[in-house]
C-alpha positions in Angstrom: -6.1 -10.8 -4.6 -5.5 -12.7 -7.5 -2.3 -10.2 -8.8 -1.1 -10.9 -4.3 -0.7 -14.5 -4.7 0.4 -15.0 -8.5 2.4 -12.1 -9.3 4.5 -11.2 -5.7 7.1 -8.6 -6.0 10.1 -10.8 -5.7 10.8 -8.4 -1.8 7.7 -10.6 -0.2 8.9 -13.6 -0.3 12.7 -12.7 0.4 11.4 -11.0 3.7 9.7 -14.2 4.3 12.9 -16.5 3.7 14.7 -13.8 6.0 12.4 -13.8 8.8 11.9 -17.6 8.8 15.9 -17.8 9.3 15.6 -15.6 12.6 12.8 -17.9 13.9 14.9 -21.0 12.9 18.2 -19.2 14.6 16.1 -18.1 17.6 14.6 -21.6 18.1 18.2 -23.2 17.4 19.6 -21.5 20.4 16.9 -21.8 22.9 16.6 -25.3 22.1 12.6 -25.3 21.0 11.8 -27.4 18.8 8.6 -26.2 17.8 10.0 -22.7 16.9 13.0 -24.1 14.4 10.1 -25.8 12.7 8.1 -22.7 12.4 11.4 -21.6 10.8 11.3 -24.1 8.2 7.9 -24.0 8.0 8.1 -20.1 7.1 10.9 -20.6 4.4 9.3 -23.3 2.4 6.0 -21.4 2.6 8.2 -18.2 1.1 10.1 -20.5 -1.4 6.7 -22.2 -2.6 4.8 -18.8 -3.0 7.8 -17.4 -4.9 7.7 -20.7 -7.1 4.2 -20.7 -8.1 4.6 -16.8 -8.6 7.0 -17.6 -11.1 4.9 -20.4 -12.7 1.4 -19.1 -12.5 0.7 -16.5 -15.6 -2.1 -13.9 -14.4 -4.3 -12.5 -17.1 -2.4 -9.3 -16.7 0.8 -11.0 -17.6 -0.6 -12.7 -20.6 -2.1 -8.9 -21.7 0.9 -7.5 -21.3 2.8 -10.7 -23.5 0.6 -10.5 -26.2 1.0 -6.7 -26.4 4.4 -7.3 -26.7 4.0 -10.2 -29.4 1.8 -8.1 -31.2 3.7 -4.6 -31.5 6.8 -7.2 -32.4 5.2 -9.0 -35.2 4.5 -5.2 -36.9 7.7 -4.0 -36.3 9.1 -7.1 -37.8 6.6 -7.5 -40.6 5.4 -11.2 -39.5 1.8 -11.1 -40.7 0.9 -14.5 -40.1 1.4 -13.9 -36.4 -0.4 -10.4 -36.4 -3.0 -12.5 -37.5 -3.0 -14.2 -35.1 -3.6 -11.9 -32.3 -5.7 -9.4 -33.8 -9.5 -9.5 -32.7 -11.3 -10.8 -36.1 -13.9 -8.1 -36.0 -11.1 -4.7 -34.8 -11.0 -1.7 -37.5 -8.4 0.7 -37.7 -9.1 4.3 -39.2 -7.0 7.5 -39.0 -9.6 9.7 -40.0 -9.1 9.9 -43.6 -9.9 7.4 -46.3 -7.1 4.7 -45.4 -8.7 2.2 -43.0 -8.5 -1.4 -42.0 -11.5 -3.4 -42.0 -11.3 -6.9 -40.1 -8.8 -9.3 -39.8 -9.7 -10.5 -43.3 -8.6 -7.2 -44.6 -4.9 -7.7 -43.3 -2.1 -4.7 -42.9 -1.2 -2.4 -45.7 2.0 -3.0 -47.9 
């Protein structure tokens, strides 16, 4: 529910703004009031949704941020933010006698 409202596919909201402007069209030739406003009413919902879409950072999108951060500050040697983001208690082995132990231990040279 929570990925629905905070992280729309950007199609949602545009089918929204598109079929607000048919009820605003539709009510704007018939004369109705009350439908034109449903028009409006249906494109500031879509705008507002795609705005706090935009704004609103799910947990997924901050997993997928720090992945990015992290696999970045190895590529580009920047300890102090590897640091950072590793857990203080993750261990790295490869199955031979070269392991890391702990944040403590830090990244080989």
């Amino acid at each position: 529910m929570r990925d629905l409202l905070f992280s729309v596919p950007w199609y949602l909201p545009t089918l929204l703004v598109i079929a607000g402007l048919a009820l605003f069209v539709s009510g704007n030739r018939r004369q109705k009031p009350q439908l034109r406003t449903s028009g409006v009413a249906v494109i500031g919902l879509a705008i507002l949704w795609a705005v706090v879409s935009y704004l609103v950072e799910t947990p997924k999108e901050i997993c997928e941020r720090e992945t990015r951060q992290y696999v970045r500050a190895i590529v580009d040697r920047d300890w102090p933010t590897f640091d950072r983001l590793m857990e203080p208690a993750v261990r790295f082995t490869d199955g031979t006698d070269w392991q890391i132990a702990g944040r403590d231990t830090g990244p080989p040279t």
